[in-house]
Phi, psi and omega in degrees: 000139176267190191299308200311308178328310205276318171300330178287339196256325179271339148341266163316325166292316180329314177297316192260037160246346177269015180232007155064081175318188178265308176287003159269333177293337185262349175291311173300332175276343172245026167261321171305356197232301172288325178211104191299341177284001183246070168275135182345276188321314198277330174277334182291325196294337170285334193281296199292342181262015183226015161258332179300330171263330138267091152254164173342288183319301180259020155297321196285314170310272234297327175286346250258018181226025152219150178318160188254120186227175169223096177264145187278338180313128176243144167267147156246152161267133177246094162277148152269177209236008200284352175235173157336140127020080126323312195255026203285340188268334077065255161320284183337285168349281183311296178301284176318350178244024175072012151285204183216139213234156156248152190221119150258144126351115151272148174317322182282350167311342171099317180115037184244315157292344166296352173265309219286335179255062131261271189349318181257013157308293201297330171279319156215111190327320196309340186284000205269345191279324192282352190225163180200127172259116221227167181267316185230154196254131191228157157040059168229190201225326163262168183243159132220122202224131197215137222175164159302212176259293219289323186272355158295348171279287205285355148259353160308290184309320175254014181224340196292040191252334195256147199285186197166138167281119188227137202238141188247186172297150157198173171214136144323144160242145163226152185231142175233130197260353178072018172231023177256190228247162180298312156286346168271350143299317190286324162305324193289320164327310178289307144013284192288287198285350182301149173030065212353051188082006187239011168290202171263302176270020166281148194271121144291334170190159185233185196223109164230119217305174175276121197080053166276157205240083192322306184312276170009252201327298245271312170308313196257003188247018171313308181296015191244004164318314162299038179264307178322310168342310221267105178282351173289314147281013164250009163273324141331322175268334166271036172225357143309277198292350157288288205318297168340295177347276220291323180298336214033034165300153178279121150204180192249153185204111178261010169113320183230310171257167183237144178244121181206130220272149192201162184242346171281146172301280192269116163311130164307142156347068204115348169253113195255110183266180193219129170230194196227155189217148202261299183221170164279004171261354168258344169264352129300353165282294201288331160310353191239353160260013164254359188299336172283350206247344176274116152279338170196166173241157177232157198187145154275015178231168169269162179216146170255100167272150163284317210267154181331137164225170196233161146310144162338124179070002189243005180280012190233346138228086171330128145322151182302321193267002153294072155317126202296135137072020183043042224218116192267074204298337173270322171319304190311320170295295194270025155252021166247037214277000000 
């Protein structure tokens, strides 16, 4: 298959995930009963934001400073599950620069990638030759591996011979300056909350001057109460907030969510930490001795930063050229081509 070959069949998936084939339509309806955090609303929401990057135009951009190949070469892939088709992007990479993929799968996927490359099998056969889904990764010649900390060991011990991506924890930030406007807290909610928190690139702690006045936030991130609805994540919140209780830690509590000031990144499940900053130009310094531990920042300001930083709300749609972990996937591929 040549380049062009490949862009017209993810072109074309593109077309057909934004009109919801029929087997994609029982698939989606049956991810909530195999993985309650795959609500009906949040995979579509993943689908519309990976249909959205592919078109033409921008496949063409995105390529379009790398060469037209076919490699013999097989990736093997370790997608995570914590969100809709985490790794769809990922998939993309590979196939799209002309390798051949071996892909496991998370338990918690559901079975949705296992529909969408059926889908683009169907749209040009030729693709059907290039993947393989497999229970355990064998014979392959690359890594792309995506994990915690803990399970980053253990692909370190076993691919690291091989060249390889291998991805750790990382969280989001958000920063607030006390000047945004009611809609840009309420885009900053989507931030916290799309995909009850449990992406890489869900906000985990903001950063706020001193005597910000929490009901602000608390005011502008109302409309997002029904999250609680979700008994899995009121259930988190109520065991939070029992510990806070008992522990008699300060925090703040609106009802769904809990804010409690931590010198730590990653937030418990309903917890939003916080610290407070004197000015903004010393909290670029200190984001930028945190940058390996960030996957991105979000600000209603520009900032100077190392690590990505996005607008209120844009942190859950990534670009073809956002990389996990800032890790650049197609460099990677074709210099290991």
């Amino acid at each position: 298959m040549t380049k062009q070959q490949r862009i017209n069949a993810f072109v074309k998936l593109g077309q057909l995930l934004q009109n919801y084939p029929q087997d994609l339509v029982q698939v989606i309806e049956q991810a909530q009963y195999k993985n309650p955090w795959y609500t009906v609303g949040y995979v579509k929401k993943a689908i519309q934001a990976i249909a959205a990057n592919l078109t033409n135009e921008k496949l063409q951009h995105w390529l379009s400073d790398y060469p037209d190949m076919q490699s013999e070469k097989t990736v093997g892939l370790i997608l995570a599950g914590n969100i809709p088709l985490v790794g769809f992007h990922d998939i993309l990479c590979v196939l799209i620069s002309g390798f051949k993929a071996k892909i496991k799968v998370s338990s918690d996927d559901a079975g949705l990638t296992t529909c969408v490359l059926a889908l683009l099998a169907d749209i040009e056969p030729e693709v059907r030759a290039r993947f393989e889904i497999v229970d355990k990764l064998k014979d392959f010649d690359l890594v792309i591996a995506t994990g915690s900390d803990n399970t980053s060991r253990y692909f370190d011990y076993y691919f690291g011979s091989k060249p390889h991506i291998i991805r750790r924890n990382r969280n989001s930030i958000g920063v607030i300056t006390g000047q945004e406007t009611p809609e840009q807290l309420r885009d900053l909610g989507h931030d916290i909350f799309d995909y009850f928190g449990l992406g890489c690139r869900s906000v985990s702690k903001i950063f706020i001057p001193k005597d910000y006045a929490v009901s602000q936030l608390f005011e502008g991130i109302a409309d997002f109460k029904t999250i609680s609805e979700h008994f899995k994540y009121n259930n988190n919140y109520d065991y939070n907030k029992s510990i806070y209780l008992i522990n008699g830690d300060k925090h703040y509590d609106n009802g769904f969510l809990l804010l409690k000031e931590d010198t730590r990144t990653a937030s418990p499940l309903a917890v939003l930490y916080y610290e407070e900053y004197n000015s903004l130009s010393e909290l670029e310094n200190e984001l930028n001795t945190q940058q390996q531990a960030i996957q991105c920042v979000v600000s209603a300001i520009p900032l100077s930063l190392e690590s990505p930083v996005f607008g209120f709300g844009e942190s859950q749609c990534p670009a073809l050229s956002d990389y996990a972990d800032g890790v650049n996937t197609l460099d990677f591929l074709f210099e290991n081509q």
